[in-house]
C-alpha positions as CSV (number, residue, x, y, z in Angstrom):
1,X,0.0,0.0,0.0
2,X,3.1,2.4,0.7
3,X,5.3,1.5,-1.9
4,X,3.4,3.0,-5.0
5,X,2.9,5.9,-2.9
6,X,6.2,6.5,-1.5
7,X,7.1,6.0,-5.5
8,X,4.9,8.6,-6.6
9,X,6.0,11.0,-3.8
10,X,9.8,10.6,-4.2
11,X,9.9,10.9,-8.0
12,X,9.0,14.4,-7.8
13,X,8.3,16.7,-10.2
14,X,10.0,20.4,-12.0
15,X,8.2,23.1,-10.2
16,X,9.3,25.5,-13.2
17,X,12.3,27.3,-11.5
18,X,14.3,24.4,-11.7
19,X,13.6,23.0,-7.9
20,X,12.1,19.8,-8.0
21,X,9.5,18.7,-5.2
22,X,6.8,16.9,-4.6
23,X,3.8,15.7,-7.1
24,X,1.7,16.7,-4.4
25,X,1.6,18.2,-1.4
26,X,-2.2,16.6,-0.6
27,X,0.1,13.1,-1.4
28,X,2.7,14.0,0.9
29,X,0.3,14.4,3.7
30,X,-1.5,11.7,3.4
31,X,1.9,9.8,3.5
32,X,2.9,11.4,6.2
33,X,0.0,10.5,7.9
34,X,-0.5,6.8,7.3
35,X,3.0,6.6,8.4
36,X,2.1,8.3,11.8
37,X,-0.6,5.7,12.5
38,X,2.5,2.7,12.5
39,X,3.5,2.0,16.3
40,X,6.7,2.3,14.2
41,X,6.9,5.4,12.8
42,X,7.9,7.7,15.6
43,X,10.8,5.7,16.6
44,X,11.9,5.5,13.5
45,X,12.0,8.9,13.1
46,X,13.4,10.1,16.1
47,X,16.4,7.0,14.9
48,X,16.6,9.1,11.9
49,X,17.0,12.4,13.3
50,X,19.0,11.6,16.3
51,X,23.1,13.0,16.0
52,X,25.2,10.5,18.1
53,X,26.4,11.1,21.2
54,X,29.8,11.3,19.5
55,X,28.2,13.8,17.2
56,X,27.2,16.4,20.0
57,X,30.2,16.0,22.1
58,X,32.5,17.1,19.1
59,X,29.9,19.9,18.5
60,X,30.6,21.4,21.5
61,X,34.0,21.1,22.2
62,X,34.6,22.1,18.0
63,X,32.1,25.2,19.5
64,X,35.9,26.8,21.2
65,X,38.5,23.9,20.7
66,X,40.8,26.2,23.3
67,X,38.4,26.2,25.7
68,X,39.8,24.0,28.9
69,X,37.1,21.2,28.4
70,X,36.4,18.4,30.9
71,X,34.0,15.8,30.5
72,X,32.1,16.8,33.7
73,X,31.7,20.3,31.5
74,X,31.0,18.5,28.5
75,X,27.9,16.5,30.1
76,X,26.6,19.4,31.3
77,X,26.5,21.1,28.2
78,X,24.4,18.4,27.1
79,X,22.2,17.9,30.0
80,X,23.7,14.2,30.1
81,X,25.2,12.9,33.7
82,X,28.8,12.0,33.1
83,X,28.0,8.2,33.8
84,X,25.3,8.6,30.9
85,X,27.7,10.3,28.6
86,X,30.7,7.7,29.2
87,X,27.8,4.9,28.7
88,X,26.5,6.0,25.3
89,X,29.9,6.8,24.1
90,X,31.1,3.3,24.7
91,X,28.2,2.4,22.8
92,X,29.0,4.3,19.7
93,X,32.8,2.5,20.0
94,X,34.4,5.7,21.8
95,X,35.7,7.6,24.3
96,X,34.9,11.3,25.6
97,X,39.3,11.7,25.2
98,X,39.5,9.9,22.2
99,X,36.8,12.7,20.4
100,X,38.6,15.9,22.3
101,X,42.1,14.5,20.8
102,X,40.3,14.3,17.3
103,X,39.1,17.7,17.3
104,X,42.1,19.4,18.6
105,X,44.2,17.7,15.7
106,X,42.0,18.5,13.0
107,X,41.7,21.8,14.5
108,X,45.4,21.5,14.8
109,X,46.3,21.2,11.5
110,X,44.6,23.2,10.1
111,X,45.8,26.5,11.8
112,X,49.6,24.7,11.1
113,X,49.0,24.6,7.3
114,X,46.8,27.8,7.1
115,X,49.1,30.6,9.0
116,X,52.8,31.4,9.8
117,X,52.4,31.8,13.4
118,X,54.2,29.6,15.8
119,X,53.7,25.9,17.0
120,X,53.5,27.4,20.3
121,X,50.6,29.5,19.7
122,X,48.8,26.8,17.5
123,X,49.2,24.3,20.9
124,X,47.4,27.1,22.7
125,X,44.5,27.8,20.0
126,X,43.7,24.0,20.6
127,X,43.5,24.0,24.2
128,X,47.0,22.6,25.4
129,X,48.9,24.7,27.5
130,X,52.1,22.4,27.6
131,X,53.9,23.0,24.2
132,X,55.9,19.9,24.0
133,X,52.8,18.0,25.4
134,X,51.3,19.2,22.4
135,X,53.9,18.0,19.9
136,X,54.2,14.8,21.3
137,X,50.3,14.1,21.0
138,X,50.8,15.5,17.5
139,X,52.9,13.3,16.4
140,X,51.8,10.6,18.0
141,X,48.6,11.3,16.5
142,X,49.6,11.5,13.0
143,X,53.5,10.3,12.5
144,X,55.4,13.3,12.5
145,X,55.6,16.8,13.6
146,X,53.7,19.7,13.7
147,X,56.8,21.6,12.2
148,X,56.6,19.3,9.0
149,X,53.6,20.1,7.8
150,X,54.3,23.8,7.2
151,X,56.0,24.3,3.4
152,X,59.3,24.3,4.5
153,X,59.0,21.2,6.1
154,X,58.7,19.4,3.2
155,X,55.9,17.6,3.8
156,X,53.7,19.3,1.3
């Protein structure tokens, strides 16, 4: 009974200014609605418009990657209790330190290969305060450096 509804309602149609939407909005509707009276529907929705726990977490720390975050802060943020947070991110196959250490690198390297300044103030941007802690989590992180990926480290 769905399917050659669904069809009709995903095919679409030109609207005239080059957007294509739906053949009808009455159709649409009515789809919408025959889905809303399956016990699954609403679950399945909220499924499909639910951004992992990963997701948020790296939301708000990417929000001011220099920001002195802690996962106590972090939770909060979220309205989460820190037990919850650690639970659900174990469920998604991580870790609230493994996502902070992914978004200061990427937030890393890209000041490195964008502007001149120094590794020292590039640690600092990413929220380390230790500059050798930095470059050792750096390279650690991705096999060389910070220094090397600037042009005259030849790594370009």
């Amino acid at each position: 009974m769905f399917r050659p509804l669904m069809v009709r309602l995903c095919a679409g149609t030109d609207n005239g200014h080059g957007e294509t939407g739906p053949e009808n909005p009455f159709l649409t509707f009515a789809l919408v609605s025959a889905f809303c009276e399956q016990d699954i529907f609403f679950p399945f929705l909220k499924t499909c418009l639910k951004q992992s726990m990963a997701d948020q977490v790296a939301t708000v720390i990417n929000r001011n990657v220099s920001e002195n975050w802690t996962i106590h802060r972090v939770a909060s943020e979220l309205y989460v209790s820190v037990s919850l947070l650690k639970k659900k991110l174990k469920e998604e196959n991580t870790s609230y330190t493994r996502i902070l250490l992914e978004c200061r690198m990427k937030k890393a390297s890209e000041l490195i290969v964008m502007q001149e300044g120094a590794v020292k103030k590039v640690a600092y941007q990413c929220g380390y305060s230790s500059v050798p802690y930095f470059i050792s989590q750096f390279r650690k992180y991705y096999g060389y450096t910070p220094s090397r990926c600037r042009p005259d480290g030849n790594l370009f």
